[in-house]
N, C-alpha and C positions, 0 to 999 in steps of 0.2 A: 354098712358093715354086714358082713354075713352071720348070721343066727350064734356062728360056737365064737365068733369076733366078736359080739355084743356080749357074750355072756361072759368071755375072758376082761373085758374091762368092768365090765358090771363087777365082778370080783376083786379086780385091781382098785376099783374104787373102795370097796368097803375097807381092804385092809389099809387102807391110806388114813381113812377118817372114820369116825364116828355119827358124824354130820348130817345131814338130809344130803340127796341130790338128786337130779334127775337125768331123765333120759330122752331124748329128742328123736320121735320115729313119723318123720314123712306116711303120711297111708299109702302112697299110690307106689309106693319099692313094693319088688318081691319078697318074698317069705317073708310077708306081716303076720301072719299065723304066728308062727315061730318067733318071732319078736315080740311078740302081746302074751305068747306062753311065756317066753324068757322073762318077763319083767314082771308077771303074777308070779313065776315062782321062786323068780329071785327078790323078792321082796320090795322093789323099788319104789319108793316112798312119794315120787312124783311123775308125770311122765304129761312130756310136750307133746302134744298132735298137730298136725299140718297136712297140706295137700289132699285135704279129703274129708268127709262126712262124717260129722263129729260123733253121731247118732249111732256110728256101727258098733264103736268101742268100747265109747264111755261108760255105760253102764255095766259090761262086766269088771271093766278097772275099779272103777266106784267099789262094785262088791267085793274087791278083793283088796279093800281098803288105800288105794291107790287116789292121790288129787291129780287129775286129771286138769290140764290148763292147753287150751286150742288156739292158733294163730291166723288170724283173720287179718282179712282186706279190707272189710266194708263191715256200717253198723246190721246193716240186716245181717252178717253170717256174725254176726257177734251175737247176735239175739236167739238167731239158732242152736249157737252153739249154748248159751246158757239156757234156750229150752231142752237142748239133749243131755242137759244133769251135768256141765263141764262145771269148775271150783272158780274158774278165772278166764280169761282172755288175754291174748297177745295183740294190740294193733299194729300190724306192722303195715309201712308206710312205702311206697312204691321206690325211697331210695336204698331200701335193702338190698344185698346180695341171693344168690338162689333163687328158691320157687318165690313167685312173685303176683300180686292181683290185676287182673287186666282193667281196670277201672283208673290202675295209675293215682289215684289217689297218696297226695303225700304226708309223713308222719303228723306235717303239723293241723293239717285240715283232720285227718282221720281222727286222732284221739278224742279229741274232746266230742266226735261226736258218735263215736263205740261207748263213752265216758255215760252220755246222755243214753244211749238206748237199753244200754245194762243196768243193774244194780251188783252183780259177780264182779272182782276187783279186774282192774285192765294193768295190763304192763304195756308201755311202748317199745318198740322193734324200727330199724331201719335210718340209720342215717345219727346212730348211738354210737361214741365212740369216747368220750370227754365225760367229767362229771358236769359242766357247764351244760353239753347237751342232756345230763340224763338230768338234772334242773329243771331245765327249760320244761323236759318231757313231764315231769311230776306239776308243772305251775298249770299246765295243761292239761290236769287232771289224772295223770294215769300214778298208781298205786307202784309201782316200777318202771326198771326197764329190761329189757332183753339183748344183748349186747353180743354180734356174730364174728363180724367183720377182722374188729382189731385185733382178738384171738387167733386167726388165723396167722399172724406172723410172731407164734412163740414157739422155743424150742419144743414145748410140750406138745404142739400140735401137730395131729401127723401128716399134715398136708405136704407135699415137694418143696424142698430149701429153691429150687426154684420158679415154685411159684411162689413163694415170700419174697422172694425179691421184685417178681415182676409187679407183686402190690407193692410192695416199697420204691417202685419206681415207676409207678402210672402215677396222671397227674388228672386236672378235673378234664371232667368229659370223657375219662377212658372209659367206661362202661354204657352198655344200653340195655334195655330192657328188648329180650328178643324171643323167637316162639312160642308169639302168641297166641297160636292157634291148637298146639297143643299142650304147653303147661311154662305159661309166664316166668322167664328167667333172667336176672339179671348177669350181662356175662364183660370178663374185656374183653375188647374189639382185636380180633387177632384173625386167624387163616377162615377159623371153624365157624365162627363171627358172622365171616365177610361171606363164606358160603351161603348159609341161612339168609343172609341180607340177600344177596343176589337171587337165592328160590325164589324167597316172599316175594320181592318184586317182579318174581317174573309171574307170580298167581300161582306158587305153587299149593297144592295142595296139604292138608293134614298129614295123610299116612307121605308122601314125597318127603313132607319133612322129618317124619317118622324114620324111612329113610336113610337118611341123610344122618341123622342125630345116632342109630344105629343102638350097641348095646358099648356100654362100660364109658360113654364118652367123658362122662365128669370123671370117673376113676382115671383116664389115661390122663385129664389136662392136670386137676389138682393133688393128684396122688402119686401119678407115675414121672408127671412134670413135661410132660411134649405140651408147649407152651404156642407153637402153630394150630396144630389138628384137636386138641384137650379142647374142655369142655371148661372156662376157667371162670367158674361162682365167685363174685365177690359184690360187696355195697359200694354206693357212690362215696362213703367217707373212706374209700380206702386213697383218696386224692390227699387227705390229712395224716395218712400212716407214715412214719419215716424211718422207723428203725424196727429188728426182731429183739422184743423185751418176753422175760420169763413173766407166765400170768400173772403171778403173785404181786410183781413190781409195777403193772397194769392197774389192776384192781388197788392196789395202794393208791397210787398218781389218781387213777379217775375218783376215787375218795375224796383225797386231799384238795382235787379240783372243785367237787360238788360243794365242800368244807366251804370251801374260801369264798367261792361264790355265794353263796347262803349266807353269810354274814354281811356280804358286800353292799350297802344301799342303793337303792334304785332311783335313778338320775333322770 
């Protein structure tokens, strides 16, 4: 979002609820400035960091009464991240959608062992879409979970009607983890894909793919919806998505799912 875009839903939100909620800002976007002013002075009660070094932030959020929660790859940046004064940690797991860890590390190896190197609460990320999986994620130690994917195909979200389809109708294996030389992303396999695939193997370079990737390309794939040339972010559990449900009816179901499970004996 751009700076007076963040500050109109930051508003939209308060008059919705009463609530806590937060706000999820990537470091490495432009006008972080202006996003870090927006949410000190719009009050915002939590705020996700990602893509970048937790150390540059956190501590003016902290002072401006702000919990601060960072999403990590690995246990060493989880360490760091709770040496640079963050409230909590994200593990998220290399079958997430988006920015992504080049270590590939997955949800179920990572947690428990960000779990072990912190004492700051962990949430798991990546490959969350069921209460079943968010279960599993809490047996494994983490205090939550972080849940991207399955959101992306509700009327609320503002992603392109067709790219909710094109999740609603990949199957396993649509996604790979791809640019990894310049910032780890999970994408479907489509026109923009197959480009990047065919650089890297020819030995291209960082700025080539730099290039290549250009400016606004995620905005064109999941926003604007050219589902060829777009830039199309999603998790590997988008293989188990099959219909577009309003959040509320999400968040109920994967409840209800966790519910049932948790009562279920173990066999």
């Amino acid at each position: 979002m751009y700076p007076d875009v963040l500050r109109e839903h930051i508003t939209k939100c308060k008059k919705a609820t009463d609530k806590p909620f937060g706000v999820n800002i990537p470091l490495i976007y432009p006008d972080i400035n202006s996003h870090i002013k927006t949410v000190i002075e719009e009050k915002v009660p939590v705020v996700f960091t990602s893509a970048g070094n937790p150390k540059t932030w956190t501590t003016q959020l902290n002072e401006a009464g702000i919990t601060v929660v960072h999403v990590v790859s690995s246990s060493a940046f989880a360490k760091k991240a709770e040496d640079a004064g963050c409230d909590a940690v994200v593990a998220e797991g290399f079958e997430a959608g988006g920015h992504n860890g080049r270590e590939e590390t997955t949800t179920m190896v990572l947690v428990p062992l960000v779990k072990k190197s912190v004492k700051i609460p962990v949430l798991a990320a990546g490959g969350i879409a069921t209460g079943r999986q968010m279960l599993a994620s809490m047996v494994l130690g983490a205090e939550g979970v972080q849940i991207g994917s399955r959101f992306v195909c509700t009327p609320e979200a503002s992603s392109h009607t067709d790219f909710k389809e094109a999740v609603i109708n990949s199957g396993e294996g649509a996604t790979m983890l791809s640019l990894k030389q310049v910032m780890p992303v999970r994408l479907i396999k489509n026109g923009f894909y197959e480009t990047i695939k065919t650089a890297e193997e020819q030995g291209a370079s960082k700025e080539q793919l730099l290039q290549i990737l250009g400016r606004g390309r995620a905005k064109k794939g999941m926003f604007e919806g050219d589902l060829e040339d777009g830039e199309l972010e999603i998790g590997q559990v988008c293989a188990s998505i099959e219909s577009i449900k309003p959040a509320g009816e999400i968040v109920r179901e994967i409840w209800q799912d966790f519910s049932l499970a948790l009562l279920q004996p173990l066999i």
